[in-house]
Wavefront OBJ file of the C-alpha trace (Angstrom):
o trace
v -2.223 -23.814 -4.077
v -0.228 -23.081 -0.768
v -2.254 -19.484 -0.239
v -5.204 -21.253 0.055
v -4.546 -22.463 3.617
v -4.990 -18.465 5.075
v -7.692 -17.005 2.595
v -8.300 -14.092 4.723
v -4.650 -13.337 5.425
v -2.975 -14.316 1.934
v -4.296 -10.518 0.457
v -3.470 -8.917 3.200
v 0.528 -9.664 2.852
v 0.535 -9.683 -0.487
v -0.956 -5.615 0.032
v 1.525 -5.172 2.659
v 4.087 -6.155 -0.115
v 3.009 -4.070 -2.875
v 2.011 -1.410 -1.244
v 5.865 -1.346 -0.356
v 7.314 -1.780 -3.352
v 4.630 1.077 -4.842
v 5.612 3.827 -1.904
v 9.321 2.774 -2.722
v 8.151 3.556 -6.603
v 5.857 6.915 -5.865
v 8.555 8.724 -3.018
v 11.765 6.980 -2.761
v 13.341 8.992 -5.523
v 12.654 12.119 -3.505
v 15.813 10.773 -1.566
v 17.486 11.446 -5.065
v 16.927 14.600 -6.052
v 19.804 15.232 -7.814
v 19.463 12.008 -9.911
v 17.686 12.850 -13.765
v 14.073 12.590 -13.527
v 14.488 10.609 -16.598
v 16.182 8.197 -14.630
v 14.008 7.976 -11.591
v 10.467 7.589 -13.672
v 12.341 4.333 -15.180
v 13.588 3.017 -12.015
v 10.357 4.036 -10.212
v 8.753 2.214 -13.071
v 10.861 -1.129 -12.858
v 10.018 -1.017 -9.037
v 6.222 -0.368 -9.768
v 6.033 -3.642 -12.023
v 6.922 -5.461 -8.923
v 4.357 -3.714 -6.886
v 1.793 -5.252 -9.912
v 3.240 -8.767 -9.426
v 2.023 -8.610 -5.777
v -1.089 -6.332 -5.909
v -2.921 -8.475 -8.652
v -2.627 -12.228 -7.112
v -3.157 -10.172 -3.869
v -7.082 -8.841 -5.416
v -7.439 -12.345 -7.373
v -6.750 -14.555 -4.033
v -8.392 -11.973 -2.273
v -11.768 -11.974 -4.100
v -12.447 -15.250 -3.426
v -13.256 -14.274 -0.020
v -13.486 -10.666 0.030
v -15.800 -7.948 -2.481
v -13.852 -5.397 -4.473
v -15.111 -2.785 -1.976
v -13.560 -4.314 0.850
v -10.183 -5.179 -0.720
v -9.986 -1.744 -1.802
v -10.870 -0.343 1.795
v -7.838 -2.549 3.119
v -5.905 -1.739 0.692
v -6.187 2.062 1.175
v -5.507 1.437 4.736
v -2.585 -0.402 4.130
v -1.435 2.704 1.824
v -1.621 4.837 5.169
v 0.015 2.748 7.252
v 3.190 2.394 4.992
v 3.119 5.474 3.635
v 3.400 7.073 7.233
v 6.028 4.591 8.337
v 7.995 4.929 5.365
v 7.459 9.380 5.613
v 8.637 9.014 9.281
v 11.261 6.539 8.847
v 12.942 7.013 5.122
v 12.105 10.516 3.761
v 12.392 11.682 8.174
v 9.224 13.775 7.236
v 7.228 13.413 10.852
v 3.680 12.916 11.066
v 1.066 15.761 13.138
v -2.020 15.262 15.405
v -3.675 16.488 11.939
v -2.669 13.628 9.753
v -3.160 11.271 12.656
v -6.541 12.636 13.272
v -7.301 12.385 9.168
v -5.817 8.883 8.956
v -8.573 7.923 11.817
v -10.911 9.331 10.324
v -10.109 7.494 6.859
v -9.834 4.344 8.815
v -13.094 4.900 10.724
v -14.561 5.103 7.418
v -13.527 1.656 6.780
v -15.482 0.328 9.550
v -18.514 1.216 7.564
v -17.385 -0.997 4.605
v -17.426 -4.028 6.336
v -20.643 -3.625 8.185
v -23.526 -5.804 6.999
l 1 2 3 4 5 6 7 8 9 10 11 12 13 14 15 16 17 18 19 20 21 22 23 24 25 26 27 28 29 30 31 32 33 34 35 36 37 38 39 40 41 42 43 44 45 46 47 48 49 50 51 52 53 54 55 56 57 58 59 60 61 62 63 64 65 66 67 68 69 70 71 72 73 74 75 76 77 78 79 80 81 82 83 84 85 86 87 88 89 90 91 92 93 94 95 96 97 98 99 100 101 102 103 104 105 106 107 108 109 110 111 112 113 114 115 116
């Protein structure tokens, strides 16, 4: 298997993807709001099933070197990270000192997970 050569890394891109593809899913029709909801849930839906092709090899190659806690820890922060890059960049929604200070605080949360 070719993933096998970066264990650690291999989940990480593979969240990085989905997580994409699923913040493209849960807000990029908010660029549309014009279009049908109808139409959007289906296209947001067709774009989610991506997001699954990515986010469950990413939690099955991941496991073999990571718990379920921890995958889930980077995967939330991975969630921040593109969500506020794709609020600031695609929807032009900016980001305060409050959600940077709640992200950090999220994220220093993390630190705890992976702590022996």
């Amino acid at each position: 298997m070719p993933f096998q050569s970066f264990p650690h890394l291999t989940p990480i891109l593979f969240l990085v993807a989905s997580n994409v593809f699923m913040t493209v899913a849960w807000y990029g029709h908010l660029k549309f709001k014009s279009t049908p909801l109808w139409i959007v849930v289906f296209a947001s839906w067709g774009i989610a099933l991506v997001e699954y092709w990515l986010a469950v090899p990413a939690n099955r190659y991941g496991h073999a070197v990571y718990s379920a806690a921890k995958l889930k820890t980077i995967q939330e922060v991975i969630t921040l990270l593109v969500f506020a890059g794709f609020s600031t960049l695609v929807l032009r929604e900016p980001l305060g000192w409050n959600h940077a200070i709640g992200f950090s605080l999220i994220c220093a949360g993390c630190w705890f997970v992976f702590q022996k």
